[in-house]
Residue, then its C-alpha position, 0 to 999 in steps of 0.5 A: x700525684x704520681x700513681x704508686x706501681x708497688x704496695x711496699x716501697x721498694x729501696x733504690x741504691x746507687x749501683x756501680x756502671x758494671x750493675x747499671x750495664x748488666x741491668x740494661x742487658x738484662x732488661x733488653x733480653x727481658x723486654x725482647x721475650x715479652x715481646x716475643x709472647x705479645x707478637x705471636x699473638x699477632x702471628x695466630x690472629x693473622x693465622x686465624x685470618x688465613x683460616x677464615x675465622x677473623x676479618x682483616x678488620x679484626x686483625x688490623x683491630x689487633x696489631x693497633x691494640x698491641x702497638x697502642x697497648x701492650x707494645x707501648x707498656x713495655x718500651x716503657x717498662x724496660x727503656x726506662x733509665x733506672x730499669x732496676x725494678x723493671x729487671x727484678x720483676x722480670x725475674x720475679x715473674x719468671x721472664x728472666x731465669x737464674x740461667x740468665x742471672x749466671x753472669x750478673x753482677x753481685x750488685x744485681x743479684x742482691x737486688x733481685x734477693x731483696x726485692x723478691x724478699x720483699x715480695x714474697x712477704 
C-alpha cells in the first residue's frame, strides 16, 4: 500500500506543457535552495573541523548522512515527473516567493490558490 504524504486529498489536473515547463522550473530553483541550505550545513561542520571541534569522522559522519539523507529526499521531492505538489509546498513553506511566481503560468498559479486553500483549512 503506498503511504499517503497528505491528509487531505489533493486534486491532480491535466496541465498545459507551458504549466508542466514552468512547474519544472520552478521545482529546479525550489530543490537548488533547499540544497543550498542542507550543504552549508556541510560547510560549518567542515568549519567546525578546522576549529577543532569535529573529528574528521565527524564530519565524514555528516556528508554520508546529507548524501544518504536529506540529498536522497529532495531528487526525489522535486525530479519527480509530476512535480505539482512538490512545487506547491515549496511555495507553501516559503522556499519559492511570489517573486518568483512573477512569470508563472496561470495554470500554476491556480494550483498553488488551491492547494494552500486546502492547506490553510
Amino acid at each position: 500500500m503506498a503511504k499517503r504524504r497528505w491528509a487531505v486529498p489533493f486534486p491532480r489536473f491535466d496541465h498545459s506543457p507551458t504549466d508542466q515547463k514552468c512547474r519544472r522550473k520552478l521545482a529546479a530553483i525550489a530543490w537548488d535552495r533547499e540544497s543550498r541550505v542542507e550543504i552549508h550545513k556541510l560547510a560549518d561542520a567542515i568549519a567546525e573541523l578546522d576549529a577543532g571541534v569535529l573529528s574528521p569522522h565527524d564530519v565524514n559522519d555528516r556528508i554520508h548522512n546529507f548524501h544518504n539523507g536529506v540529498s536522497r529526499e529532495l531528487w526525489s521531492q522535486y525530479s519527480q515527473s509530476d512535480s505539482d505538489v512538490a512545487v506547491y509546498r515549496a511555495h507553501y513553506d516559503g522556499v519559492l516567493t511570489d517573486d518568483d511566481l512573477t512569470n508563472a503560468t496561470e495554470g500554476v498559479r491556480d494550483g498553488i490558490r488551491q492547494f494552500e486553500d486546502i492547506f490553510a483549512n
